[in-house]
PDB file of N, CA, C, O and CB in Angstrom:
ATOM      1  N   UNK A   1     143.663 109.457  98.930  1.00  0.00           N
ATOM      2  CA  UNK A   1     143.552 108.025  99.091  1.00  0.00           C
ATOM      3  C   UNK A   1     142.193 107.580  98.550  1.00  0.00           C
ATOM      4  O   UNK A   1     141.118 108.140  98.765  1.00  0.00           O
ATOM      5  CB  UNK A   1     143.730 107.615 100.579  1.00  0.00           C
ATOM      6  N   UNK A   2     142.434 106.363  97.733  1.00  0.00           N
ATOM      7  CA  UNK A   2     140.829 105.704  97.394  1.00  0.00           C
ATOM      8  C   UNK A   2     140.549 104.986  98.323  1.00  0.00           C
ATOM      9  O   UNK A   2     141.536 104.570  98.930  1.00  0.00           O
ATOM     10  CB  UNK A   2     140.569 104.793  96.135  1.00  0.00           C
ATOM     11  N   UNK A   3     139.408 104.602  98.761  1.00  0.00           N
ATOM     12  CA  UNK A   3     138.647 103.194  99.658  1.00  0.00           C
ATOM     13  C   UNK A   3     137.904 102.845  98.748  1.00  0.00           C
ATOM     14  O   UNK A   3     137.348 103.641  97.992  1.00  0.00           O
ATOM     15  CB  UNK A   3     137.688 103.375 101.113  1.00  0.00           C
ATOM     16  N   UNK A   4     137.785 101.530  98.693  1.00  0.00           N
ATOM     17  CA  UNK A   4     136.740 100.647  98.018  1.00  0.00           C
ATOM     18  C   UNK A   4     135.826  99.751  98.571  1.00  0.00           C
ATOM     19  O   UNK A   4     136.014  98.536  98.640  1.00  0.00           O
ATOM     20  CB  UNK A   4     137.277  99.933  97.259  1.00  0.00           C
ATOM     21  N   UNK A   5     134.534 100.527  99.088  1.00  0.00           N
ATOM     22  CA  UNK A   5     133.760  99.886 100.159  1.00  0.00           C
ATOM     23  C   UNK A   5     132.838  99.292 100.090  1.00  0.00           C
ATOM     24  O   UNK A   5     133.413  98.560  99.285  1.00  0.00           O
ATOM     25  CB  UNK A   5     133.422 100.450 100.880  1.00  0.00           C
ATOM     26  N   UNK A   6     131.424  98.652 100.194  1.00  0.00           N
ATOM     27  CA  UNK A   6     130.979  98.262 100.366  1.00  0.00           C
ATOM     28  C   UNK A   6     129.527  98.418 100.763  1.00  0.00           C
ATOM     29  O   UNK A   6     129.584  98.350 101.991  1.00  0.00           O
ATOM     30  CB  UNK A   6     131.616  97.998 100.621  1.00  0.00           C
ATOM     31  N   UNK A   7     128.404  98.569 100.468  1.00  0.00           N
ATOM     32  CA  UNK A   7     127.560  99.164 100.389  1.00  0.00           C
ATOM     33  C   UNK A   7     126.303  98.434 100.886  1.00  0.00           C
ATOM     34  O   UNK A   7     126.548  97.311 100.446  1.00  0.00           O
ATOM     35  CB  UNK A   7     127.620  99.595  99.279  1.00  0.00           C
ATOM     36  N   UNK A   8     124.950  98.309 101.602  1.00  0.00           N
ATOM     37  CA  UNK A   8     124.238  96.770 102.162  1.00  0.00           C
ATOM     38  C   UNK A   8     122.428  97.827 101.669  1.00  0.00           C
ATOM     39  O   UNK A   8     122.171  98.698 102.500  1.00  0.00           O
ATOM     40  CB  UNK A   8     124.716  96.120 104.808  1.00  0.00           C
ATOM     41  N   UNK A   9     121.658  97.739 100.791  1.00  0.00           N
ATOM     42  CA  UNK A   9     120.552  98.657 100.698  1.00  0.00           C
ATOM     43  C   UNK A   9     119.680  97.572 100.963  1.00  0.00           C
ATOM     44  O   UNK A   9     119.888  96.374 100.768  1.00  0.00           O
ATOM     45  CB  UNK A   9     120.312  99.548  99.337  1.00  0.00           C
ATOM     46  N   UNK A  10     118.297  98.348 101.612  1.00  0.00           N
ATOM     47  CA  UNK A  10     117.100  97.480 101.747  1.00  0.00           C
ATOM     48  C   UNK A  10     116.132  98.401 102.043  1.00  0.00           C
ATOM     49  O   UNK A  10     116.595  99.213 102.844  1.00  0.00           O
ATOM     50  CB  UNK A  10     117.166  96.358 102.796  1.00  0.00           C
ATOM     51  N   UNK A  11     114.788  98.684 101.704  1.00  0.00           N
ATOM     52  CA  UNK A  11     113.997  98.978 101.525  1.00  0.00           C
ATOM     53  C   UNK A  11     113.376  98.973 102.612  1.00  0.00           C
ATOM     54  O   UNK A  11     113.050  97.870 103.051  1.00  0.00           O
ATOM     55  CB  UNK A  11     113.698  98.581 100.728  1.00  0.00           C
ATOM     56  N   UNK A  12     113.006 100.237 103.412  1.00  0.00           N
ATOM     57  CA  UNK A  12     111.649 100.286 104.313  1.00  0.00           C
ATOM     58  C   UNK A  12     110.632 101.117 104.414  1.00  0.00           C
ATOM     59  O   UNK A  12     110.715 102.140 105.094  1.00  0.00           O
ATOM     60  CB  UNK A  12     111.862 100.318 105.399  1.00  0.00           C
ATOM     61  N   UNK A  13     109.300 100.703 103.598  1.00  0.00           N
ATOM     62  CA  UNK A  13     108.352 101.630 103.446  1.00  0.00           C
ATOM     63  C   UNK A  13     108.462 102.403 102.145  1.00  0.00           C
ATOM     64  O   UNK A  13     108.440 101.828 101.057  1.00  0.00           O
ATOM     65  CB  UNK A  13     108.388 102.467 104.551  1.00  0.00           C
ATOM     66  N   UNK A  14     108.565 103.530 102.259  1.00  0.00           N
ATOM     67  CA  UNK A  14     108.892 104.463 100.982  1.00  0.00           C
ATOM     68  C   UNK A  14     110.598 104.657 100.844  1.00  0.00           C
ATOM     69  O   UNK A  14     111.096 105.010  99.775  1.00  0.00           O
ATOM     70  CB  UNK A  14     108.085 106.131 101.222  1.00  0.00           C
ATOM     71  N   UNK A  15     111.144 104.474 101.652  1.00  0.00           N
ATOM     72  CA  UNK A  15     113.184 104.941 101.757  1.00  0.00           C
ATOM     73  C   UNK A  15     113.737 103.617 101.765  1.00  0.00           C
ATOM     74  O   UNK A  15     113.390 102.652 102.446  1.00  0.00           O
ATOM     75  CB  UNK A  15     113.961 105.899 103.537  1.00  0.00           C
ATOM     76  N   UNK A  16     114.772 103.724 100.790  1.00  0.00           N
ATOM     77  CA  UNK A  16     115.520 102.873 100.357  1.00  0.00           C
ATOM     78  C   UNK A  16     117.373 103.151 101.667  1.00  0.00           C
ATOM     79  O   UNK A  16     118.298 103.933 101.446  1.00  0.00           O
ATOM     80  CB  UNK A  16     115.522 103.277  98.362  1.00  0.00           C
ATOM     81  N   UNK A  17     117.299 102.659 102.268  1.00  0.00           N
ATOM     82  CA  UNK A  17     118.511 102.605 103.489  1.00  0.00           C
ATOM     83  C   UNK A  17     119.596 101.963 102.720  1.00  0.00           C
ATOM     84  O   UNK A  17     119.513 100.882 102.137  1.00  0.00           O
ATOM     85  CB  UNK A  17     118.131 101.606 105.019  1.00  0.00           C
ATOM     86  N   UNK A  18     120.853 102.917 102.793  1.00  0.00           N
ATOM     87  CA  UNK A  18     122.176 102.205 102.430  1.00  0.00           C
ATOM     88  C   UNK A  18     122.975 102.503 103.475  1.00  0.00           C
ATOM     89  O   UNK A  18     123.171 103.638 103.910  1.00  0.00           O
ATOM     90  CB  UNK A  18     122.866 102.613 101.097  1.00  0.00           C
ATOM     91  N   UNK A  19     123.576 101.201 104.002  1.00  0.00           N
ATOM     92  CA  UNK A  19     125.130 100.988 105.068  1.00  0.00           C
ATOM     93  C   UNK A  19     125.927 100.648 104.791  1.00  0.00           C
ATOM     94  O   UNK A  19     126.054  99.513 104.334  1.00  0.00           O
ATOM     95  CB  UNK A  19     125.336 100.304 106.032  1.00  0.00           C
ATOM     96  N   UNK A  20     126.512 101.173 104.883  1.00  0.00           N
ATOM     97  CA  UNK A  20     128.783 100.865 104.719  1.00  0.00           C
ATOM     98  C   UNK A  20     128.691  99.512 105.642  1.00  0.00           C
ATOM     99  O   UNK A  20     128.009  99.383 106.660  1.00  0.00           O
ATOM    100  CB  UNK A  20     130.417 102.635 105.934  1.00  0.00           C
ATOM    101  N   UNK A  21     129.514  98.574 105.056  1.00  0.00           N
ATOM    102  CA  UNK A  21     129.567  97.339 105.452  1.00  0.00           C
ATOM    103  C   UNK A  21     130.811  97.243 106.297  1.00  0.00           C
ATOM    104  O   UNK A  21     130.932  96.348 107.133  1.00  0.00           O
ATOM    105  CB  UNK A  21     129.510  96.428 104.328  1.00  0.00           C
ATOM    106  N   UNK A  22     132.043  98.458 106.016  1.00  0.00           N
ATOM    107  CA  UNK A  22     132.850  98.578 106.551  1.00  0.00           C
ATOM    108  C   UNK A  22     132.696  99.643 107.834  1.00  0.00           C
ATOM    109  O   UNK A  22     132.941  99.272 108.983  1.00  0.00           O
ATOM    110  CB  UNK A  22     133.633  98.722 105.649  1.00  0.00           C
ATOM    111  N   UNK A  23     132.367 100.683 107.593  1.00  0.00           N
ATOM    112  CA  UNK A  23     132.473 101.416 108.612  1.00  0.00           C
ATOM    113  C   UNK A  23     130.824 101.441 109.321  1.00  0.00           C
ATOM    114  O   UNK A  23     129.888 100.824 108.813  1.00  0.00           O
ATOM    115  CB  UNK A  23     133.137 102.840 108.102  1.00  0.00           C
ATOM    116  N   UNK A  24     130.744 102.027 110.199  1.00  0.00           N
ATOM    117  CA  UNK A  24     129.521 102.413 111.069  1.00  0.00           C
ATOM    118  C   UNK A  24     128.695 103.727 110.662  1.00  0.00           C
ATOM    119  O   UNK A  24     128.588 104.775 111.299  1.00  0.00           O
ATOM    120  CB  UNK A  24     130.030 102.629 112.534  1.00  0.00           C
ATOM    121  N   UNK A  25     128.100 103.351 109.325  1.00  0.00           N
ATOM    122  CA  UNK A  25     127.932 104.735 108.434  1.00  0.00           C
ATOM    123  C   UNK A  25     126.512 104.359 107.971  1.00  0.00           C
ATOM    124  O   UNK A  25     126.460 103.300 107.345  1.00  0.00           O
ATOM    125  CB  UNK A  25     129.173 105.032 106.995  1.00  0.00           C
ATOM    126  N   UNK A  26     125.395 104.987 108.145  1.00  0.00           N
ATOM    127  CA  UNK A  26     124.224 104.613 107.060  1.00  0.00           C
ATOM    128  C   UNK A  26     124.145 105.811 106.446  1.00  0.00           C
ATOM    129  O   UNK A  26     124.891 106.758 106.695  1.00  0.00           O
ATOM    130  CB  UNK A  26     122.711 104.121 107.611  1.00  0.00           C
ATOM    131  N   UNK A  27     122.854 105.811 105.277  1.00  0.00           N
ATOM    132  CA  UNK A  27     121.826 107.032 105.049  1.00  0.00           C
ATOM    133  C   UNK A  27     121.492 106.311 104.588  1.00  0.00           C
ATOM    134  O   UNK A  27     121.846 105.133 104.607  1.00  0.00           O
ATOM    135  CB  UNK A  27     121.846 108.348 104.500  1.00  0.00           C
ATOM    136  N   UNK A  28     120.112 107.197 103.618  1.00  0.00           N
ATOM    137  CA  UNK A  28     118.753 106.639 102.927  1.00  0.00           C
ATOM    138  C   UNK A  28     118.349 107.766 101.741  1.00  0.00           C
ATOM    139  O   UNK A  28     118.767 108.917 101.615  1.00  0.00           O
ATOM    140  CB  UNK A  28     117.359 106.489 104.199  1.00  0.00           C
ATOM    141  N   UNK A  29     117.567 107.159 101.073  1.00  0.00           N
ATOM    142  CA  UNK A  29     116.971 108.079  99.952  1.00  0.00           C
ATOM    143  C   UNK A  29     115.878 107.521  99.520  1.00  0.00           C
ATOM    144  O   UNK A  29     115.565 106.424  99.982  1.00  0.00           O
ATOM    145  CB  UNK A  29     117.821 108.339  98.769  1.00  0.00           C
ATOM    146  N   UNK A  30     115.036 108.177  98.509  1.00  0.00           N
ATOM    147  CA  UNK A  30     114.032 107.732  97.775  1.00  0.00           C
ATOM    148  C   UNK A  30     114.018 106.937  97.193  1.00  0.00           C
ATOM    149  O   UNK A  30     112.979 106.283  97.277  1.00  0.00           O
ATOM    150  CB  UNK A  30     113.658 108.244  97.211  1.00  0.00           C
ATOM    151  N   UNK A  31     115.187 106.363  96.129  1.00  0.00           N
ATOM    152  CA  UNK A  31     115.835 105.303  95.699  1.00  0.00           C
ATOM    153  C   UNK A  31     117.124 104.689  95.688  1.00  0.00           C
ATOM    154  O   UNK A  31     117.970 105.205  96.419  1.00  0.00           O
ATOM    155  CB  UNK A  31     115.653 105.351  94.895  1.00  0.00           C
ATOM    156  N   UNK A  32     117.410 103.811  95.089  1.00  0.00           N
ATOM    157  CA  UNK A  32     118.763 102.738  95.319  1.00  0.00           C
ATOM    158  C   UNK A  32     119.863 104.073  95.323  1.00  0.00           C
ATOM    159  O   UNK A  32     120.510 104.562  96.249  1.00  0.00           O
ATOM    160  CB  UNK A  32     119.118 101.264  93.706  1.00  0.00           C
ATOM    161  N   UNK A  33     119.754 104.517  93.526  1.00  0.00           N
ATOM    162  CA  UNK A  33     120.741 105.401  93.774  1.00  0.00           C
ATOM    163  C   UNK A  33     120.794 106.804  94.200  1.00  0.00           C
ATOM    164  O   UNK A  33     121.748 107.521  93.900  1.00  0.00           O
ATOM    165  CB  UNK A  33     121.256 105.383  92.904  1.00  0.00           C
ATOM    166  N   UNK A  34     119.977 107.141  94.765  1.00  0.00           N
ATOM    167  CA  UNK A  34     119.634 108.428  95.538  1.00  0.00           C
ATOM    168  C   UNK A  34     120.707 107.861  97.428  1.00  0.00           C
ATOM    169  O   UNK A  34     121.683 108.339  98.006  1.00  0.00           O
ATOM    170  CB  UNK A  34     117.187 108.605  95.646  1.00  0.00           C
ATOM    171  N   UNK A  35     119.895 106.832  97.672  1.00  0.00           N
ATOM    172  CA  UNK A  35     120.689 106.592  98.640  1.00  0.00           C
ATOM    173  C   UNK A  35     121.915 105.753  98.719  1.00  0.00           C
ATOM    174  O   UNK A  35     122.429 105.507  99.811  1.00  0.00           O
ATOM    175  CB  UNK A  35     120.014 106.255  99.364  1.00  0.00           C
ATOM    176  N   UNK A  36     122.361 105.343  97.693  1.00  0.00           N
ATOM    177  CA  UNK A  36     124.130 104.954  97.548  1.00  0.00           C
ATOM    178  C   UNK A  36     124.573 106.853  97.489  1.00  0.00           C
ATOM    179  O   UNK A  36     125.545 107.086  98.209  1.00  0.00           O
ATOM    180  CB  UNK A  36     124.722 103.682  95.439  1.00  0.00           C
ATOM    181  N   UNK A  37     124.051 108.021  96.823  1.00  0.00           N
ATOM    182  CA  UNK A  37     124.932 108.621  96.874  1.00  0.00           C
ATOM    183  C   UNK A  37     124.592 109.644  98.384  1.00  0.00           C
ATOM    184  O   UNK A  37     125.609 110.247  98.726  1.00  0.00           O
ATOM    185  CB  UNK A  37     125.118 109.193  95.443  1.00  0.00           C
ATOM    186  N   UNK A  38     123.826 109.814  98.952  1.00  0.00           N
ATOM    187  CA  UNK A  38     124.023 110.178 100.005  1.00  0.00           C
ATOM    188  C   UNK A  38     124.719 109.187 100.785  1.00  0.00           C
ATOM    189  O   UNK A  38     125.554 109.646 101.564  1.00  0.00           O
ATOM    190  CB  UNK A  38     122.984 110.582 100.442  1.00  0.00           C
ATOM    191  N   UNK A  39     124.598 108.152 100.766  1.00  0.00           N
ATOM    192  CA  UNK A  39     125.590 107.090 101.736  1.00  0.00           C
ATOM    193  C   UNK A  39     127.573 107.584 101.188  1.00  0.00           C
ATOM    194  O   UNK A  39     128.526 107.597 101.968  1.00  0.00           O
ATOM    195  CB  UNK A  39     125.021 104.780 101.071  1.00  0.00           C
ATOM    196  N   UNK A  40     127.617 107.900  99.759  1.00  0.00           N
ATOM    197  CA  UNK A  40     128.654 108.344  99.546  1.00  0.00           C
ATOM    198  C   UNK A  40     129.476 109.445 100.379  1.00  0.00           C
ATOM    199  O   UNK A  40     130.639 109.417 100.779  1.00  0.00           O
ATOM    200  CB  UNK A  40     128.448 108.605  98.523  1.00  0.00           C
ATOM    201  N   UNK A  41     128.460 110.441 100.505  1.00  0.00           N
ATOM    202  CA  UNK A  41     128.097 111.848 100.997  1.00  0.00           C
ATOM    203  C   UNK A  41     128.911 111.489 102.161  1.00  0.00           C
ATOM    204  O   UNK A  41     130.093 111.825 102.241  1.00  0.00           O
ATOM    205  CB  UNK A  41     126.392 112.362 101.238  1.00  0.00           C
ATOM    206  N   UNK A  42     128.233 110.731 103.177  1.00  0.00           N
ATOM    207  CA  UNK A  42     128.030 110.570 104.595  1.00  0.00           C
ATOM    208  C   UNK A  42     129.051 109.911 104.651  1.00  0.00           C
ATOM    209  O   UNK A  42     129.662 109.982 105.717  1.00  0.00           O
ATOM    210  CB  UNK A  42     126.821 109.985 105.198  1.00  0.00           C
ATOM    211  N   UNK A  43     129.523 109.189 103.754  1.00  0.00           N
ATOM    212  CA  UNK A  43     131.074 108.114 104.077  1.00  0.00           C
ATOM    213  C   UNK A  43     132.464 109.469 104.004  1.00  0.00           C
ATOM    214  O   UNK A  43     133.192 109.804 104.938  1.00  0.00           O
ATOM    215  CB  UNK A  43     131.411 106.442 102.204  1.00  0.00           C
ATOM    216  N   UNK A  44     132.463 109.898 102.890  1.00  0.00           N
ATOM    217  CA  UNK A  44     133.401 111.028 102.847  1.00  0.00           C
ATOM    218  C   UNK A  44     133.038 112.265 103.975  1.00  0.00           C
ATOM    219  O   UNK A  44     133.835 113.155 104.273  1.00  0.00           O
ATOM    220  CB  UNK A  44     133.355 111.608 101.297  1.00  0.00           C
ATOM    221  N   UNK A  45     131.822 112.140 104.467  1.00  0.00           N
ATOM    222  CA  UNK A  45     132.060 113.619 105.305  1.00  0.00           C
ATOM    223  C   UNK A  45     132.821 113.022 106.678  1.00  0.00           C
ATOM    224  O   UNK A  45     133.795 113.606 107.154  1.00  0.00           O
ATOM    225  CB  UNK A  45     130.307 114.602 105.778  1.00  0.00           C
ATOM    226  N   UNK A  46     132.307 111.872 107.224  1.00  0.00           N
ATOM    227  CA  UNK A  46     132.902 110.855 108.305  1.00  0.00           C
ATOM    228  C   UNK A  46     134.334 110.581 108.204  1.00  0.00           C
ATOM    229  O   UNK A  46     135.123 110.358 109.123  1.00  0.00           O
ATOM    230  CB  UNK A  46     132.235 109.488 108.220  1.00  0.00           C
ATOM    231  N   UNK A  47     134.576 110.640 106.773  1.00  0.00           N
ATOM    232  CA  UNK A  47     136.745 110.161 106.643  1.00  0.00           C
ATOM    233  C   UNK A  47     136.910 111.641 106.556  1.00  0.00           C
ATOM    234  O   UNK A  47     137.968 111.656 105.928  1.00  0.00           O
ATOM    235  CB  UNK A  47     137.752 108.992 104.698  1.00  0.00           C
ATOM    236  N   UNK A  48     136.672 112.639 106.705  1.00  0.00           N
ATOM    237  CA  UNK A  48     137.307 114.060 106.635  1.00  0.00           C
ATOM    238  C   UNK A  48     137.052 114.380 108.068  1.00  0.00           C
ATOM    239  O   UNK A  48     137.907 115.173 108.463  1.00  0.00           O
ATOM    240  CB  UNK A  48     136.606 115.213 105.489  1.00  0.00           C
ATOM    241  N   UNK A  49     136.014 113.992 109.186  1.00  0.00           N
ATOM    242  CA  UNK A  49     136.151 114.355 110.167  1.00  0.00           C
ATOM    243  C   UNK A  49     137.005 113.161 111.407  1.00  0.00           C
ATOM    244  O   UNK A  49     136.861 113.245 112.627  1.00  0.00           O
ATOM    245  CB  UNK A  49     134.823 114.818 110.329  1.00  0.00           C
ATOM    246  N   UNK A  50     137.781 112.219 110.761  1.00  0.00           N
ATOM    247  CA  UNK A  50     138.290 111.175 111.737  1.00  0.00           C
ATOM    248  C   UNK A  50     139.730 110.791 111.238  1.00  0.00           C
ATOM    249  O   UNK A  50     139.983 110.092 110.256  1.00  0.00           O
ATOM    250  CB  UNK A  50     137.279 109.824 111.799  1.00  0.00           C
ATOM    251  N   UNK A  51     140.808 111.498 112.271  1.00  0.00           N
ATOM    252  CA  UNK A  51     141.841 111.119 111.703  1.00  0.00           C
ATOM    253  C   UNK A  51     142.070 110.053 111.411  1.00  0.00           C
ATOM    254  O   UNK A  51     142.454 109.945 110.247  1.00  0.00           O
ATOM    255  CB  UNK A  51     142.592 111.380 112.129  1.00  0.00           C
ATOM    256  N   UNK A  52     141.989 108.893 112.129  1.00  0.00           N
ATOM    257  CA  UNK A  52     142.359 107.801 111.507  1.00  0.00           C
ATOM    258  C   UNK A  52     141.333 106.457 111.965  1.00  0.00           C
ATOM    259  O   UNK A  52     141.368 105.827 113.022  1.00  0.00           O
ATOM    260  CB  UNK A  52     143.902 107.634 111.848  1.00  0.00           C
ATOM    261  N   UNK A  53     140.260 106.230 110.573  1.00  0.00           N
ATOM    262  CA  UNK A  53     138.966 105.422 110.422  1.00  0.00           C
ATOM    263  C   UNK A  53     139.358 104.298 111.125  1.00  0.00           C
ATOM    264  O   UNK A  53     140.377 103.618 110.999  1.00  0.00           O
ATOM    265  CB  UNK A  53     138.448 105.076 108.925  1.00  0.00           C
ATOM    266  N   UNK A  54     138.297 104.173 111.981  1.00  0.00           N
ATOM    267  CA  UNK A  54     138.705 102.335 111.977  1.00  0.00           C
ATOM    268  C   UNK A  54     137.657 101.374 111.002  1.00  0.00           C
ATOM    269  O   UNK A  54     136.521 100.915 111.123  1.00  0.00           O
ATOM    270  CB  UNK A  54     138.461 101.577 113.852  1.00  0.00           C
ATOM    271  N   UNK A  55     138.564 101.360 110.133  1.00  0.00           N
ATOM    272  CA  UNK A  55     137.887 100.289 108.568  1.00  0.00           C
ATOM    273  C   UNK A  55     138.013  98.957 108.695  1.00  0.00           C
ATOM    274  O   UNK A  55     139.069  98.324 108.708  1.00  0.00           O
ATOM    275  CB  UNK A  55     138.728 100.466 107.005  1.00  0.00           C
ATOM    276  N   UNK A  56     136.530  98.396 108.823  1.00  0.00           N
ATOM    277  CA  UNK A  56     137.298  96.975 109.365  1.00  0.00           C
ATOM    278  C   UNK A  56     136.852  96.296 107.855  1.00  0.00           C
ATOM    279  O   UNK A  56     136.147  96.767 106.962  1.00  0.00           O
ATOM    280  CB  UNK A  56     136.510  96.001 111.163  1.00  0.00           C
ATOM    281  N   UNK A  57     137.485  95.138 107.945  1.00  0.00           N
ATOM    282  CA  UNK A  57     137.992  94.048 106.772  1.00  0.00           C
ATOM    283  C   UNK A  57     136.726  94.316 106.109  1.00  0.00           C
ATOM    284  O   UNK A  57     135.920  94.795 106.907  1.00  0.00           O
ATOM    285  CB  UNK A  57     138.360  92.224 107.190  1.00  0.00           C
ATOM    286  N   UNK A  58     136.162  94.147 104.674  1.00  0.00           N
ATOM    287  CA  UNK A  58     135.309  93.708 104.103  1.00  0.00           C
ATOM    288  C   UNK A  58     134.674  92.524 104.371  1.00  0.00           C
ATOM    289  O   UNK A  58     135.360  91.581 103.978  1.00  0.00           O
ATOM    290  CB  UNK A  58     135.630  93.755 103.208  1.00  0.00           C
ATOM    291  N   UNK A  59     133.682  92.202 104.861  1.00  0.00           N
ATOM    292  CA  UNK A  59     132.710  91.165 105.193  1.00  0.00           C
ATOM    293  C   UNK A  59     132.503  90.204 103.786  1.00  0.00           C
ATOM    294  O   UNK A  59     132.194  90.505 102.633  1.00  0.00           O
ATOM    295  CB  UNK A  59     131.234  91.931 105.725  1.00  0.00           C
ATOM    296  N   UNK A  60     132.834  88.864 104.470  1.00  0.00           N
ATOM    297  CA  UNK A  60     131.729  87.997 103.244  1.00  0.00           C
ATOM    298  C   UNK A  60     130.866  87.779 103.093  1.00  0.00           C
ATOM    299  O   UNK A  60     130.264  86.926 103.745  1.00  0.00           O
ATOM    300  CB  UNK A  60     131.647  87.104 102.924  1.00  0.00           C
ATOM    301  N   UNK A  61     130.085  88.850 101.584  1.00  0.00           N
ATOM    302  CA  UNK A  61     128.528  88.586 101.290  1.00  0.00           C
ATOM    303  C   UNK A  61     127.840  87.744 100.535  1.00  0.00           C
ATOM    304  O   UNK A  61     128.046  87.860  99.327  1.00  0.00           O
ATOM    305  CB  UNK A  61     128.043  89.458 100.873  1.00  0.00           C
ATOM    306  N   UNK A  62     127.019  86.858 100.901  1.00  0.00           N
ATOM    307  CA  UNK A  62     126.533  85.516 100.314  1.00  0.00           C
ATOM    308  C   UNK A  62     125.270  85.915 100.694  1.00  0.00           C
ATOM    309  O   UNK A  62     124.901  86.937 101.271  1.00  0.00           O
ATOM    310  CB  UNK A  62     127.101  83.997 100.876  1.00  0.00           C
ATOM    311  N   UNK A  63     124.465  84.656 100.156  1.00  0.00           N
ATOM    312  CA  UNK A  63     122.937  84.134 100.373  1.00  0.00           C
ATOM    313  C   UNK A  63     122.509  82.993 100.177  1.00  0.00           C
ATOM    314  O   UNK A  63     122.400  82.431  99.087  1.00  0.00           O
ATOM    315  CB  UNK A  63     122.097  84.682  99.715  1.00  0.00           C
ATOM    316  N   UNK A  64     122.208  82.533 101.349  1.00  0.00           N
ATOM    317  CA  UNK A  64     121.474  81.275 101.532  1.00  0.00           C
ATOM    318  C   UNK A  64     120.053  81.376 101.316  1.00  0.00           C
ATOM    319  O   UNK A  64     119.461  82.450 101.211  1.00  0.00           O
ATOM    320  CB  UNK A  64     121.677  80.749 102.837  1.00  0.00           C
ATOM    321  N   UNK A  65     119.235  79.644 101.219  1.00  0.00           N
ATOM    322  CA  UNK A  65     118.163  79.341 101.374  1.00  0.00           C
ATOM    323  C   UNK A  65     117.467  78.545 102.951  1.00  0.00           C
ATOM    324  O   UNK A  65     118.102  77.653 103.513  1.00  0.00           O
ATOM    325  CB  UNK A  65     118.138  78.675 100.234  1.00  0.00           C
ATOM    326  N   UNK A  66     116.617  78.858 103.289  1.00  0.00           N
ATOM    327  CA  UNK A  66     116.006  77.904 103.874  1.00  0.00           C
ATOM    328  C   UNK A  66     114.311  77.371 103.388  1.00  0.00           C
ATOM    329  O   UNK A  66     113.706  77.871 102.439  1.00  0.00           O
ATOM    330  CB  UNK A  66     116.124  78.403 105.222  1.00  0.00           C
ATOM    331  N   UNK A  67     113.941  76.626 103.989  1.00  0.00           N
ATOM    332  CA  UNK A  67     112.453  76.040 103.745  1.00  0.00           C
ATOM    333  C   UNK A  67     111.731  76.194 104.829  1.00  0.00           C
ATOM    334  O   UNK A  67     112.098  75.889 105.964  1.00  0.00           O
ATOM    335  CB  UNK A  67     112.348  74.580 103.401  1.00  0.00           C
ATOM    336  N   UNK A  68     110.349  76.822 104.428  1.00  0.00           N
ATOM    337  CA  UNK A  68     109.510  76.771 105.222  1.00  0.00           C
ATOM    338  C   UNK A  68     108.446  75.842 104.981  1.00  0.00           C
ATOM    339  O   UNK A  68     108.282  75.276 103.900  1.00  0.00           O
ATOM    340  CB  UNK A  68     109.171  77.853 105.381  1.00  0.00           C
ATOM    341  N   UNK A  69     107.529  75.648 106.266  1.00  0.00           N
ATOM    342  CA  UNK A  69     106.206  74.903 106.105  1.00  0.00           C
ATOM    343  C   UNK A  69     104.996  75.670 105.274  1.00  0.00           C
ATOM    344  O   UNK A  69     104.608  76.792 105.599  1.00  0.00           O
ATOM    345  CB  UNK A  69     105.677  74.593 107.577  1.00  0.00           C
ATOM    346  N   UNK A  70     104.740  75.321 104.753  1.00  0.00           N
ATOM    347  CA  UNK A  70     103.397  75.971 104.226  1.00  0.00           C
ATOM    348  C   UNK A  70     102.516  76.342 105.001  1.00  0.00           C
ATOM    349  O   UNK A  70     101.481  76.844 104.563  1.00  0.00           O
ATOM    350  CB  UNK A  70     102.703  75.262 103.465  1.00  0.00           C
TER     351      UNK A  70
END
């Protein structure tokens, strides 16, 4: 079976953190794609140990603005 998931990275310090937007899954790496593929890693080792995932819907990802005071 394929899944087509969803991926959320952000930067803290020196490690770049990637989370499955669908499942309850992180990791991290040195960079973006260092840690998309351990997040890969960690998504497939999690669907081989759970008979049946609970995958919830794909989230809608946007970005807003707000204004601050100076």
């Amino acid at each position: 079976m394929v899944y087509t998931l969803t991926a959320a990275v952000h930067q803290e310090e020196d490690w770049y953190i990637a989370r499955c937007l669908e499942l309850d899954v992180a990791s991290q790496g040195e960079s973006v794609d260092e840690a998309l593929s351990n997040l890969r890693e960690a998504v497939e080792a999690y669907l081989e140990e759970v008979s049946e995932p609970a995958i919830e819907p794909t989230p809608l990802v946007t970005s807003f603005q707000i204004g601050m005071a100076a």
